[in-house]
C-alpha atoms as an extended CHARMM CRD file, in Angstrom:
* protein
*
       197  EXT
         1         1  UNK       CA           -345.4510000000       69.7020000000      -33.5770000000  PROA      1               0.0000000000
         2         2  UNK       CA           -347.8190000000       68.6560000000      -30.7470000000  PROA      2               0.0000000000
         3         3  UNK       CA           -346.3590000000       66.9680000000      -27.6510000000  PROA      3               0.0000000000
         4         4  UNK       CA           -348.3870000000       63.9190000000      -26.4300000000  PROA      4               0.0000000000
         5         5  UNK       CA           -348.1810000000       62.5120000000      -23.3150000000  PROA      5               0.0000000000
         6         6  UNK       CA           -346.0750000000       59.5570000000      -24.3460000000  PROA      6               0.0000000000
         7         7  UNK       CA           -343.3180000000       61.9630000000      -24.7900000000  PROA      7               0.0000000000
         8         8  UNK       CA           -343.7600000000       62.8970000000      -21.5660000000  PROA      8               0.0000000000
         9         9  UNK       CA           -343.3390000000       59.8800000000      -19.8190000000  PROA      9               0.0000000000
        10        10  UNK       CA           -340.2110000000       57.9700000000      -18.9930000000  PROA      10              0.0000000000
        11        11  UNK       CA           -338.9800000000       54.7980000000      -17.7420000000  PROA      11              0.0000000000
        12        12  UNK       CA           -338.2630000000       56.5070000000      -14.2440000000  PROA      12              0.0000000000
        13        13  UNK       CA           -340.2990000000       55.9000000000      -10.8930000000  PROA      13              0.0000000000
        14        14  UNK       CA           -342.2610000000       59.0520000000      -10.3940000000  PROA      14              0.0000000000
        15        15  UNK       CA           -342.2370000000       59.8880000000       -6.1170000000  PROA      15              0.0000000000
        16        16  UNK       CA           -345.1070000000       60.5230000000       -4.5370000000  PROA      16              0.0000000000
        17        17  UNK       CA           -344.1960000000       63.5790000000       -2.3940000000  PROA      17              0.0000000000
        18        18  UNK       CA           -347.1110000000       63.6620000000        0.1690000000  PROA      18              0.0000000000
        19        19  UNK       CA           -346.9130000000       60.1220000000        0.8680000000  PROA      19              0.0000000000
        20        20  UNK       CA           -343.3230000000       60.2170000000        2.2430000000  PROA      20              0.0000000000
        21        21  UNK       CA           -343.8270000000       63.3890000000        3.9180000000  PROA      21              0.0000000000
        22        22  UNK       CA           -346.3510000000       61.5810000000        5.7050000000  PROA      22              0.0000000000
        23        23  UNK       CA           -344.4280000000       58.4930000000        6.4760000000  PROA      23              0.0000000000
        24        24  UNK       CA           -341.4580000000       60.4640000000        7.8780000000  PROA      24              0.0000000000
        25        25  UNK       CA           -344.0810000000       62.4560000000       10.0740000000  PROA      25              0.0000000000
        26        26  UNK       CA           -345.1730000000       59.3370000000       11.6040000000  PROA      26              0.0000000000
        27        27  UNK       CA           -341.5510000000       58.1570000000       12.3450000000  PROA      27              0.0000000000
        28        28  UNK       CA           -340.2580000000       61.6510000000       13.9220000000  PROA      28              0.0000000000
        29        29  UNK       CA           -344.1150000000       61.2290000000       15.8060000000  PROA      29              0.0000000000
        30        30  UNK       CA           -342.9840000000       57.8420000000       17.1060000000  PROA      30              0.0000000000
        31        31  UNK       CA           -338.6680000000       58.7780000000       17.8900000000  PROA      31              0.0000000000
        32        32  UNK       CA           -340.6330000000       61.5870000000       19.9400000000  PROA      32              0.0000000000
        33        33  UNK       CA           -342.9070000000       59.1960000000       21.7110000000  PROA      33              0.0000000000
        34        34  UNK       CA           -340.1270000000       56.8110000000       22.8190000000  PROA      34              0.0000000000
        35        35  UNK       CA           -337.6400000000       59.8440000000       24.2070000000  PROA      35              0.0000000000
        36        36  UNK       CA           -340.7750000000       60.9950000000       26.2990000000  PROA      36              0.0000000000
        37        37  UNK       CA           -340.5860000000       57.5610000000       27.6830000000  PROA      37              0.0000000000
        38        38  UNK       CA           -337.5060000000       58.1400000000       29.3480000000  PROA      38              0.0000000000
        39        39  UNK       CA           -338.0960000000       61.5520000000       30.1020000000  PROA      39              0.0000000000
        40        40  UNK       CA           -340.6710000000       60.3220000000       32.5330000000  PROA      40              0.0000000000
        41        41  UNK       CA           -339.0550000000       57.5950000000       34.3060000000  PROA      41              0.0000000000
        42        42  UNK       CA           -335.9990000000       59.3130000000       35.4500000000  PROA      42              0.0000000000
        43        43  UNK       CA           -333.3390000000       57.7740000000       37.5450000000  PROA      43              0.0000000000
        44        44  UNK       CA           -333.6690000000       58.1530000000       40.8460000000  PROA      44              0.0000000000
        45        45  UNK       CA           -330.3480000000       57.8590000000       42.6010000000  PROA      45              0.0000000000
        46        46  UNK       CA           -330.2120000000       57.5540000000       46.3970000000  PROA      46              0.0000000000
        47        47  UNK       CA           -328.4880000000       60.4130000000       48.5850000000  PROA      47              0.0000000000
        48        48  UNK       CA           -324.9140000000       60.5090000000       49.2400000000  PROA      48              0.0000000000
        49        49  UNK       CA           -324.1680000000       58.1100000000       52.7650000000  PROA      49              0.0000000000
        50        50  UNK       CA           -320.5940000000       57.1970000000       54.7310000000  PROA      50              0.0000000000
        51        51  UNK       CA           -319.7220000000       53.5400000000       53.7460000000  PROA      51              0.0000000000
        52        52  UNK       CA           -320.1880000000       50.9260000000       56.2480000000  PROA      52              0.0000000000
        53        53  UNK       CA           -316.9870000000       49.4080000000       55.3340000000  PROA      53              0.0000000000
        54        54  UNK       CA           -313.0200000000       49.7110000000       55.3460000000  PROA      54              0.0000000000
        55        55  UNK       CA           -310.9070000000       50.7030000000       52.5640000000  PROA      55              0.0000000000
        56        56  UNK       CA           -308.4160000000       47.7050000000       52.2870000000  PROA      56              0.0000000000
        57        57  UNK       CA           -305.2070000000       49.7550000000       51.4770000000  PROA      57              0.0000000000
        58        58  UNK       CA           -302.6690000000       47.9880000000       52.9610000000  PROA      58              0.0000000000
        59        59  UNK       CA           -303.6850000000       43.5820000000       51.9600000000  PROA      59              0.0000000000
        60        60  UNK       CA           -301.1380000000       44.5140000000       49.2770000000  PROA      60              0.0000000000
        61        61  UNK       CA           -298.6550000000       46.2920000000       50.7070000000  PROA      61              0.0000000000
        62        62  UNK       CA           -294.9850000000       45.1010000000       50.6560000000  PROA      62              0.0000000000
        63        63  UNK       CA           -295.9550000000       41.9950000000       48.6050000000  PROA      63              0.0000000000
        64        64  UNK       CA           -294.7360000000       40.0250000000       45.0860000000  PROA      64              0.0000000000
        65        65  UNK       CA           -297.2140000000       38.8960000000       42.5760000000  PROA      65              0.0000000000
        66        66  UNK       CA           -296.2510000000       37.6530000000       39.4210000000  PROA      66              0.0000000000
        67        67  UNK       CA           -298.7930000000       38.4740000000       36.4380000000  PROA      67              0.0000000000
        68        68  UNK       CA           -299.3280000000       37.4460000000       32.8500000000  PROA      68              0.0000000000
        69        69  UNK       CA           -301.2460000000       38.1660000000       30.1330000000  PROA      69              0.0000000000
        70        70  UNK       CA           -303.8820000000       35.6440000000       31.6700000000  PROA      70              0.0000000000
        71        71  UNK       CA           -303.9550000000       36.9400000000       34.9830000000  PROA      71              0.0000000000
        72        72  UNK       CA           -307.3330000000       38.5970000000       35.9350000000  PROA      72              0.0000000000
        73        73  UNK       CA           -307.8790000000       42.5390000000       35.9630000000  PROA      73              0.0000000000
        74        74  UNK       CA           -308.3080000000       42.4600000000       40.2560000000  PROA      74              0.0000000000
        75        75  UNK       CA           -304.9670000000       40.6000000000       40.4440000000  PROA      75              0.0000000000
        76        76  UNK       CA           -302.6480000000       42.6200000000       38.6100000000  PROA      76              0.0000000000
        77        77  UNK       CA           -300.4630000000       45.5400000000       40.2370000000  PROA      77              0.0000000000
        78        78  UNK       CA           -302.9370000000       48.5820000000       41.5020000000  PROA      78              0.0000000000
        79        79  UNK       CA           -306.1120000000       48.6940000000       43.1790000000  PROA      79              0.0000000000
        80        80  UNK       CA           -308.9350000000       47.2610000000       41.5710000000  PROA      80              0.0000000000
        81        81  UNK       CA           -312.4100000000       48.6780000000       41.5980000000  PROA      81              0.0000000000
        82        82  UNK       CA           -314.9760000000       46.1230000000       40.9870000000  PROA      82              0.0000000000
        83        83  UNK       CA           -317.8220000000       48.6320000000       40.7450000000  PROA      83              0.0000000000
        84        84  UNK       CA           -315.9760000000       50.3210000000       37.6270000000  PROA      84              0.0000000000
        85        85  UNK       CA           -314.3760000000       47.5570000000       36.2830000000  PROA      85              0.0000000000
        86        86  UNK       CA           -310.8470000000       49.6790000000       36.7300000000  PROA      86              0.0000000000
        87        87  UNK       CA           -307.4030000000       49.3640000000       38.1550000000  PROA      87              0.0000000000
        88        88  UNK       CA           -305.8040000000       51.5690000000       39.8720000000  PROA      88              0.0000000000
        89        89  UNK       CA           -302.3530000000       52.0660000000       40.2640000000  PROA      89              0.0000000000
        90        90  UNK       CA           -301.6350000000       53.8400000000       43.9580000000  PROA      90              0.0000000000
        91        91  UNK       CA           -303.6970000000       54.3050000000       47.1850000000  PROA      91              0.0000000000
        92        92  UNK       CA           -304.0730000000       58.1070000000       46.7290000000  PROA      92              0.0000000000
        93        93  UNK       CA           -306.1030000000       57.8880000000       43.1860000000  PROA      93              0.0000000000
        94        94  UNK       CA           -307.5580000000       55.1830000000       44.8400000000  PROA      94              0.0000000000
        95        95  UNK       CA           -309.5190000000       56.9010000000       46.9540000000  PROA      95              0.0000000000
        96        96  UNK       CA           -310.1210000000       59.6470000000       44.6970000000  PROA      96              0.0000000000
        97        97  UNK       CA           -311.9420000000       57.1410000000       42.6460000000  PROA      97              0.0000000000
        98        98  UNK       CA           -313.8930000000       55.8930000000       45.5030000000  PROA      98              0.0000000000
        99        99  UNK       CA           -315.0150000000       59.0580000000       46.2210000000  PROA      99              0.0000000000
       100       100  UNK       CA           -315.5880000000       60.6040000000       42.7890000000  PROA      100             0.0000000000
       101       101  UNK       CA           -318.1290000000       61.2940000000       40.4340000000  PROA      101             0.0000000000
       102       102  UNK       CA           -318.3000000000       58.1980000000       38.5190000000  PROA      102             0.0000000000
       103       103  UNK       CA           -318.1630000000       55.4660000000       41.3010000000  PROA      103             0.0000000000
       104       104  UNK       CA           -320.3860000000       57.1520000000       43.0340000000  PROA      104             0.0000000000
       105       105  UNK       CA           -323.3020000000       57.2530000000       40.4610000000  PROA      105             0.0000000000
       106       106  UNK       CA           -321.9580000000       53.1890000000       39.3500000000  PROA      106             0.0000000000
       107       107  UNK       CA           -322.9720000000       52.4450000000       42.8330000000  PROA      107             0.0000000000
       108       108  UNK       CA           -326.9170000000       54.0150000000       42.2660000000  PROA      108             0.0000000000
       109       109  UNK       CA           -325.8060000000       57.2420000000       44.5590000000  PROA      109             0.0000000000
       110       110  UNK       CA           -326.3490000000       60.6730000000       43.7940000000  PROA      110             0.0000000000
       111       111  UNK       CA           -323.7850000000       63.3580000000       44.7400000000  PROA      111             0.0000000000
       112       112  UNK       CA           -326.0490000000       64.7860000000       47.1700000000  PROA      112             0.0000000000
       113       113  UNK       CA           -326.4550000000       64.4550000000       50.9340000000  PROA      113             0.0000000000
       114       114  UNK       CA           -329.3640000000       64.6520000000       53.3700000000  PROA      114             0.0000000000
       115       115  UNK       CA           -330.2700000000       67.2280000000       54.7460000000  PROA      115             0.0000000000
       116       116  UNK       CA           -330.1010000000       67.0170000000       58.6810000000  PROA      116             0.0000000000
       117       117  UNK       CA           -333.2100000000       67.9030000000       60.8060000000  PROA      117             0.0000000000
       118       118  UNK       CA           -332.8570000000       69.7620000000       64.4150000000  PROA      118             0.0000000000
       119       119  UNK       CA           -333.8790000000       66.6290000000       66.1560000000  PROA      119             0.0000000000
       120       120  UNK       CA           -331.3770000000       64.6580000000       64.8330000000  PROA      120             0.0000000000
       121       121  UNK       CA           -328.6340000000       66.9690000000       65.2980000000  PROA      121             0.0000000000
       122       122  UNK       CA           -329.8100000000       66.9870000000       68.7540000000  PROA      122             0.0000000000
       123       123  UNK       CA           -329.6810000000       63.3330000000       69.2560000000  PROA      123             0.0000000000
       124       124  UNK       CA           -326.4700000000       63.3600000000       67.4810000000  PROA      124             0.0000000000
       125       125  UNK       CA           -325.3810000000       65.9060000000       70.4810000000  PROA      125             0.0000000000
       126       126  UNK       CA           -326.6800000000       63.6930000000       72.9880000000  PROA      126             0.0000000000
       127       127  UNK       CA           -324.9630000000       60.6630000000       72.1630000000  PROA      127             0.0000000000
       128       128  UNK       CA           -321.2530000000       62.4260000000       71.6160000000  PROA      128             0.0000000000
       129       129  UNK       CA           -322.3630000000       63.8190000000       75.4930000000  PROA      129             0.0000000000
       130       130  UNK       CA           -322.8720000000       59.8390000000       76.2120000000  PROA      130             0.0000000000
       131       131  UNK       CA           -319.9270000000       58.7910000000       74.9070000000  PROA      131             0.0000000000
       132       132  UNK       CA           -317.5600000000       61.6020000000       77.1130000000  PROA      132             0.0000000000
       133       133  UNK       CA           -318.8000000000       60.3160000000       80.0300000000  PROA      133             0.0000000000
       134       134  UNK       CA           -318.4390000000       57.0780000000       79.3100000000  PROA      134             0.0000000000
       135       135  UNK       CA           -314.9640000000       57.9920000000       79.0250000000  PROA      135             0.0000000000
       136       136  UNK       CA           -315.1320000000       59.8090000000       82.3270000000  PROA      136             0.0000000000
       137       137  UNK       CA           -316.2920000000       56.7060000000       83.9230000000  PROA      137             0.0000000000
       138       138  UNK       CA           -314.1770000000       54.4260000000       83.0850000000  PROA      138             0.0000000000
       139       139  UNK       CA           -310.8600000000       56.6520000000       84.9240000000  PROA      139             0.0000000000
       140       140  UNK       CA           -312.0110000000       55.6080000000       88.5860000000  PROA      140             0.0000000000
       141       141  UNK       CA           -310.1540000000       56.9900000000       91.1520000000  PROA      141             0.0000000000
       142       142  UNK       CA           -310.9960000000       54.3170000000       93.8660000000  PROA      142             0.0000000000
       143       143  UNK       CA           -310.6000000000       51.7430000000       91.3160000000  PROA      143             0.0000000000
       144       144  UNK       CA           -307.1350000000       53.4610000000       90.5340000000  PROA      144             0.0000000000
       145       145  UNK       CA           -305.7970000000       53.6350000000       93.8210000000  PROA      145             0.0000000000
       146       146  UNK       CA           -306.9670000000       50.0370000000       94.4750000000  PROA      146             0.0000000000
       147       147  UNK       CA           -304.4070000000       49.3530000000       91.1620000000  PROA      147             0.0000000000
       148       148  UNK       CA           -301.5720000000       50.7550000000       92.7970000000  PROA      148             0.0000000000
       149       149  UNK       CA           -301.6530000000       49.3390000000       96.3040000000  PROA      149             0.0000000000
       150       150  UNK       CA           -301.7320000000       45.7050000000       94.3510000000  PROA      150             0.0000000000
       151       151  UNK       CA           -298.8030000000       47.0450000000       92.2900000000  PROA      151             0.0000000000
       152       152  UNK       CA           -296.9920000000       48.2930000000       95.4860000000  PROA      152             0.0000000000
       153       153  UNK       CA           -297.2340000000       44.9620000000       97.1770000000  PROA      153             0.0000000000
       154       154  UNK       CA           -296.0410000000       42.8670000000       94.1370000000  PROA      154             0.0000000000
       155       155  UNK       CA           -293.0450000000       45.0440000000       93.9340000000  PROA      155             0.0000000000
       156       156  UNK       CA           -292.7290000000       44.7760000000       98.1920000000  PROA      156             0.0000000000
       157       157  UNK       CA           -292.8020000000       40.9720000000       97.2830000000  PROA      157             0.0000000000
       158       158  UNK       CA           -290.1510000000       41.2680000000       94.8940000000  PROA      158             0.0000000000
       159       159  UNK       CA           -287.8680000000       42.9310000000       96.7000000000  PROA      159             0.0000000000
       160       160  UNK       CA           -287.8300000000       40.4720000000       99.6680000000  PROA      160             0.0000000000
       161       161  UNK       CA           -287.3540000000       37.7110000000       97.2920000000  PROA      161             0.0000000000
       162       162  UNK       CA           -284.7570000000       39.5630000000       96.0440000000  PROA      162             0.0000000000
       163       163  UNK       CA           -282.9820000000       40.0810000000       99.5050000000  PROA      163             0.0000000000
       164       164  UNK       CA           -283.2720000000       36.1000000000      100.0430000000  PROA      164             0.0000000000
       165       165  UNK       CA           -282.0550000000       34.8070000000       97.4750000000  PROA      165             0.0000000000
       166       166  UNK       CA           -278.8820000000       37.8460000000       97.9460000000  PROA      166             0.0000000000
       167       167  UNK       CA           -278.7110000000       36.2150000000      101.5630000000  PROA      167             0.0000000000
       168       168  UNK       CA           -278.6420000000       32.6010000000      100.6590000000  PROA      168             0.0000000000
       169       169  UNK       CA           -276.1100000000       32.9220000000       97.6040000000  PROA      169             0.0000000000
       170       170  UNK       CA           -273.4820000000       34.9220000000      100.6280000000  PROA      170             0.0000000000
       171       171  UNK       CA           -274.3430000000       31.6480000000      102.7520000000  PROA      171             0.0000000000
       172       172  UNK       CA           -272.7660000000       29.5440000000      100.3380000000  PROA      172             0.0000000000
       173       173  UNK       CA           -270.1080000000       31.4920000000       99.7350000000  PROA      173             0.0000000000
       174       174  UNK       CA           -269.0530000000       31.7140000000      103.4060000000  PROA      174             0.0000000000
       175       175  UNK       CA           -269.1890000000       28.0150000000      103.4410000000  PROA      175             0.0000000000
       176       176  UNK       CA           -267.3400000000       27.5400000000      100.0870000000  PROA      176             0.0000000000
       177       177  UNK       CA           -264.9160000000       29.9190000000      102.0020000000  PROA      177             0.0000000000
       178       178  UNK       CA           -264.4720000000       27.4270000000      105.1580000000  PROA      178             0.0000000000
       179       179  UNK       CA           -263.4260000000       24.9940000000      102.8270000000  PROA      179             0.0000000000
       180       180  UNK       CA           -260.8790000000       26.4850000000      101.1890000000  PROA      180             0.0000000000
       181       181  UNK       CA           -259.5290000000       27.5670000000      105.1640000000  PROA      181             0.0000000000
       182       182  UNK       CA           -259.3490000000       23.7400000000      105.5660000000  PROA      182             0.0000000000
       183       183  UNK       CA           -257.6940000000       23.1540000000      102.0680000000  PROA      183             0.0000000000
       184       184  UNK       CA           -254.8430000000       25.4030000000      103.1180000000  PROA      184             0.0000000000
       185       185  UNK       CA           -254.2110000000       24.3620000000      106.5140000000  PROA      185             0.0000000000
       186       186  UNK       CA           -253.6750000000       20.5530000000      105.0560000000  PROA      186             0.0000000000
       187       187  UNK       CA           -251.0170000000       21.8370000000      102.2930000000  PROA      187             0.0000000000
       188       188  UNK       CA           -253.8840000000       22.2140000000       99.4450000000  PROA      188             0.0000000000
       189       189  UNK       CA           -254.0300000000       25.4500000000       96.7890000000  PROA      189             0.0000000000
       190       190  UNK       CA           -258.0030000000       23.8100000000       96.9480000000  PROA      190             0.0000000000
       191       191  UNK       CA           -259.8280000000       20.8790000000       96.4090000000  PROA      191             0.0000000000
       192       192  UNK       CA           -259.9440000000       21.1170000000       92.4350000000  PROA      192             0.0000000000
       193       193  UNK       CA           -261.4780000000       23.7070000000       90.0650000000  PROA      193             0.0000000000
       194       194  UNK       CA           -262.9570000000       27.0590000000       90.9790000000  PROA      194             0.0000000000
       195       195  UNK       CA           -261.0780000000       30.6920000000       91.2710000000  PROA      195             0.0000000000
       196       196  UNK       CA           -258.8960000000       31.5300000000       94.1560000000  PROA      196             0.0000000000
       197       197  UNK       CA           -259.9240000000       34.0300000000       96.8400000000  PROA      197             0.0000000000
């Protein structure tokens, strides 16, 4: 018995190998073509710079807040990073975070820092020198002595004011004293009131 082609064939689809081949060539071609894309345009972070700003550490400190389940991530216990989107829960991690990895590149910075040149170390140099003499100048000796003298005198001025008013209160005493004299020669202990000398 001869086999004819009807015997052959059957009621399945029949794939066409080169075709798909070709279509998945064209779809790895274009998956390559769109990585490249980013491979060229790399992020370019900016170096590593001291923050312009204070770490609030202590708003907190010491203080009640009473939270639910609707109270907002940055009001809740900890320290909350709205760079990260994180909380926190004490100072020391805190500033870990700040200062790590993560925040750092969340903020567009890279882990690296600038290299200084020699002229700006030197102008660096130069205005720490400024800044000691500064500190020189203001301790004036003149201006010092000038200090004390006027703090000398007010205390001179104190002291005399002192003495009067010493010397006026033993006036009235001695005269509160001739009148008790004259309460005992009439008969009297004293006119009323008051200790007895």
């Amino acid at each position: 018995m001869e086999a004819t082609s009807s015997d052959y064939e059957d009621h399945r689809k029949k794939w066409d190998r080169d075709e798909y081949e070709k279509l998945a060539l064209e779809r790895l071609n274009e998956e390559n073509e769109k990585s490249e894309e980013f491979k060229d345009k790399p992020v370019k972070r900016d170096l590593l710079k001291a923050r312009d700003y204070k770490v609030d550490l202590d708003s907190k400190l010491n203080k009640s807040v009473v939270i639910s389940k609707t109270t907002a991530a940055a009001d809740c216990g900890g320290y909350y990073c709205n760079v990260c989107d994180c909380v926190v829960k004490d100072s020391i991690n805190f500033l870990d975070h700040i200062n790590g990895k993560k925040h750092q590149r969340n903020m567009g910075m890279s882990m690296k820092v600038e290299r200084s040149t020699l002229s700006q170390v030197q102008k660096r140099f130069e205005m720490n020198k400024k800044k000691m003499e500064e500190k020189k100048k203001q301790y004036d000796f003149d201006q010092r002595m000038k200090e004390l003298k006027e703090e000398e005198e007010k205390m001179k001025a104190y002291k005399k004011e002192k003495k009067k008013r010493k010397r006026k209160a033993q006036e009235e005493l001695e005269v509160s004293n001739d009148d008790s004299d004259i309460a005992a020669m009439m008969g009297f202990g004293g006119f009323g009131g008051g200790k007895k000398r």
